[in-house]
N, C-alpha and C positions, 0 to 999 in steps of 0.2 A: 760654309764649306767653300772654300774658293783654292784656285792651284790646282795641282794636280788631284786627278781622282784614283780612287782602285778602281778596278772594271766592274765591283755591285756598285761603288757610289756613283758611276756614272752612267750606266743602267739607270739608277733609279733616278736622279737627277735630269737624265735625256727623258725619262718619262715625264716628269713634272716639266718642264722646258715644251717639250709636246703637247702635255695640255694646258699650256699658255701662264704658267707662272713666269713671271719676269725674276724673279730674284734667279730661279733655277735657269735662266737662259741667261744670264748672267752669270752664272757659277759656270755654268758648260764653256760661254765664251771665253771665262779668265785661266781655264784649265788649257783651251788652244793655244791662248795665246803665251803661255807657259810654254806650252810644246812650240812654240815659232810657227804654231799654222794656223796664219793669221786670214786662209779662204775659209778655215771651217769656224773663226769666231766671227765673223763678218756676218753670216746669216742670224745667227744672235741676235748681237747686237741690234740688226735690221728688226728683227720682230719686236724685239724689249721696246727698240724706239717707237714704235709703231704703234704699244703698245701704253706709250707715255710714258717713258723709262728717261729721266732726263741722262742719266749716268750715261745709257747708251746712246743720245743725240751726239754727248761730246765724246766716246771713242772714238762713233764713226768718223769724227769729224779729225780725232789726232790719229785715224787709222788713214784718211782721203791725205792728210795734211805728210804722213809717212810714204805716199806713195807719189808725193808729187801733185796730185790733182788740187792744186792751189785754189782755185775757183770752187769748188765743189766742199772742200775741206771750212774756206770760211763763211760759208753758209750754213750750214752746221753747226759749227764753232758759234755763231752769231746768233742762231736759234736757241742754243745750249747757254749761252752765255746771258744773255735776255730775260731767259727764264731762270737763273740766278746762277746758274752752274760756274764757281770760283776757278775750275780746275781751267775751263772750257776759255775763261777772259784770260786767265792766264797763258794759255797757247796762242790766244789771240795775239797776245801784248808781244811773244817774241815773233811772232809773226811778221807783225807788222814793224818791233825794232827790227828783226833782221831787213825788213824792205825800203829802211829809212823813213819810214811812215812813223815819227815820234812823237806829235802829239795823240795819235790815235792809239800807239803801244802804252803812254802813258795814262792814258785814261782809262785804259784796262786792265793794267798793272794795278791802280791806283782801287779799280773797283773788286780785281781778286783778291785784295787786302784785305778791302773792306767788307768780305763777303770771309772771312778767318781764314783764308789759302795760308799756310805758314810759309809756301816756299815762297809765295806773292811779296807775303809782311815783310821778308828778308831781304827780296831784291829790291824791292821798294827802300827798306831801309839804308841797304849801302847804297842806293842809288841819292839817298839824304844826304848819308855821309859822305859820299863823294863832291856834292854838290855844297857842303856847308851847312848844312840844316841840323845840329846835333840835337837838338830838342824834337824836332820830327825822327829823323835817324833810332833817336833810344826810344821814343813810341813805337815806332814798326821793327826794333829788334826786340822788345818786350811780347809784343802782341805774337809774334813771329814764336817764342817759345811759349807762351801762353797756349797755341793752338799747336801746339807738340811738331816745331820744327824739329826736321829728322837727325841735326846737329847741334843737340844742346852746347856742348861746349864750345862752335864755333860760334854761338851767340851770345854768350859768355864771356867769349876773349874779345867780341866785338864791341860789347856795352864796356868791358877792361880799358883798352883803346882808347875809345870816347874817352871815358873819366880821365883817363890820365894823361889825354892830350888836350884837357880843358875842356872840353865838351867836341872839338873839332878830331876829326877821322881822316886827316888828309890824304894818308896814304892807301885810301881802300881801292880794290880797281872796280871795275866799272861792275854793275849786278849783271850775274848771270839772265843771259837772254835767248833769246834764239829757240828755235823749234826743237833742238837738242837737251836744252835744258829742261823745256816744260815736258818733252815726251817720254823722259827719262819719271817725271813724275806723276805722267799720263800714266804707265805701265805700271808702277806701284800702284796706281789705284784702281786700275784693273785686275790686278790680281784680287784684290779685298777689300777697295774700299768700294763700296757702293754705295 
């Protein structure tokens, strides 16, 4: 059950949330934050993590990173990310692309991959193909629909490209980076992925 609720399914699910199921205070938080009231999925969150909830280390952490609180946010992120969480390296990576910190964004780019993040595999891979790697490039745009990127057929036209520009992608632009993109994919998996 994730999204929004009726008023019995949320009754019953603030009951279960109350007496400390993590899924159900993660269902309550993904419903807030649906509704944009992001003070009443915060406490959630706060218990699920507390609670050992990795899901919930890395919202707080793209919820700290939503509000500015940069210091706070990658600590979080770095907790969540450690303990294997793909989504959490993945906010890390444009984190640190946006703050020009490149080896450090790619090394977490490179690990949300490796951990099946599809939207990682992807920007990893134009980031191949940008760079001349067509042989890496068609690995992480494979793997990228393998683990059900959210645009099959931009991955499609990508691996097309390649082939028919010899294995080379010159013209790709740069992967999607930045706290925009990963939080954009942060919220999708707040509604339902957990």
């Amino acid at each position: 059950m994730a999204g929004r609720l009726t008023a019995d399914e949320h009754a019953r699910v603030a009951d279960a949330a109350r007496a400390g199921d993590v899924t159900a205070m993660m269902t309550l938080a993904g419903h807030h934050l649906d509704a944009d009231e992001f003070d009443r999925a915060e406490p959630w969150w706060q218990r699920a993590a507390g609670l050992g909830s990795l899901d919930a280390v890395h919202l707080l952490g793209a919820l700290r990173l939503r509000q500015n609180r940069v210091a706070e946010a990658e600590a979080l992120l770095r907790q969540a990310a450690k303990a294997g969480s793909g989504k959490a390296m993945l906010l890390l990576a444009g984190m640190y692309g946006a703050a020009g910190r490149t080896d450090e964004a790619s090394r977490w780019l490179v690990g949300a991959a490796e951990h099946d993040d599809p939207d990682a595999a992807f920007q990893l891979a134009t980031a191949c193909a940008t760079h001349g790697d067509p042989a890496e490039a068609g690995k992480w745009y494979r793997r990228a629909m393998d683990n059900g990127y959210r645009d099959r057929d931009r991955v499609l036209t990508a691996l097309d490209r390649l082939a028919a520009q010899g294995g080379r992608l010159g013209t790709a632009g740069p992967p999607a980076s930045g706290p925009n993109a990963a939080t954009s994919a942060d919220h999708s998996a707040a509604r339902g992925g957990r």
